[in-house]
C-alpha positions in Angstrom: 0.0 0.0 0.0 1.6 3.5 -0.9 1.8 6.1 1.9 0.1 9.5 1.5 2.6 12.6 1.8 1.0 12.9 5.3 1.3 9.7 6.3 4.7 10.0 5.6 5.5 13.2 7.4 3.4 12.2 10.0 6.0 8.9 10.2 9.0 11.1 10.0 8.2 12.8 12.9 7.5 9.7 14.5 10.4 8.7 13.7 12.4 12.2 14.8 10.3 12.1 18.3 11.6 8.4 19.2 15.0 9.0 18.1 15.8 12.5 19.4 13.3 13.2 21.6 10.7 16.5 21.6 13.6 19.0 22.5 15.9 18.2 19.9 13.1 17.3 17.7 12.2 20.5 17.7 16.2 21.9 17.3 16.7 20.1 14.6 13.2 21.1 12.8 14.0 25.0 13.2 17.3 24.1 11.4 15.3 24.3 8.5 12.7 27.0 9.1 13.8 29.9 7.0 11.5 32.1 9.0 9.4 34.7 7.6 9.2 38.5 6.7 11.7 40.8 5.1 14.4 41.5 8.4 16.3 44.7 6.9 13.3 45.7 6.0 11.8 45.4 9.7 15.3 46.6 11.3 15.5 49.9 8.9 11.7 50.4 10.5 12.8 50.1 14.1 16.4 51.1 14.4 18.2 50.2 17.7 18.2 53.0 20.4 20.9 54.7 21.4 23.3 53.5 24.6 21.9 57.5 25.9 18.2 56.1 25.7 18.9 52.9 27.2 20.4 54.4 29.7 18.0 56.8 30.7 15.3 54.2 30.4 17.7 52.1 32.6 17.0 54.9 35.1 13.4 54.6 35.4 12.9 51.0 36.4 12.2 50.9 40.2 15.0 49.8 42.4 14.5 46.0 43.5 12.8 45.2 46.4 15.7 43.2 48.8 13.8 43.2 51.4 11.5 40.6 50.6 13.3 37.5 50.6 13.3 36.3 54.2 16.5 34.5 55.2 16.3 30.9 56.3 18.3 29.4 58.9 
């Protein structure tokens, strides 16, 4: 009996799952994912801030709260 094409992907990932696993499954699927969208396009759009504006945004953030981890003895 000849496979469909999904039956045959469907096997192949089968086949990826038992041998790697689902985390490197996944690695090695995203090896050949080109992505999507046009990324000089979407960097020109959205150029990186200056170190100034980081800096000054740096200032903003509240300090951390220290005092709200109780130590255990």
């Amino acid at each position: 009996m000849i496979k469909t094409q999904q039956q045959i992907i469907n096997d192949g990932y089968q086949a990826l799952l038992s041998s790697l696993g689902p985390v490197e499954t996944i690695r090695f699927l995203q090896h050949f994912n080109l992505g999507a969208g046009d990324y000089t396009q979407e960097r020109r759009a959205h150029p990186a801030p200056s170190l100034d504006t980081i800096a000054e945004e740096m200032e903003i953030l509240p300090a951390p709260n220290l005092d709200q981890y109780e130590e255990i003895i």
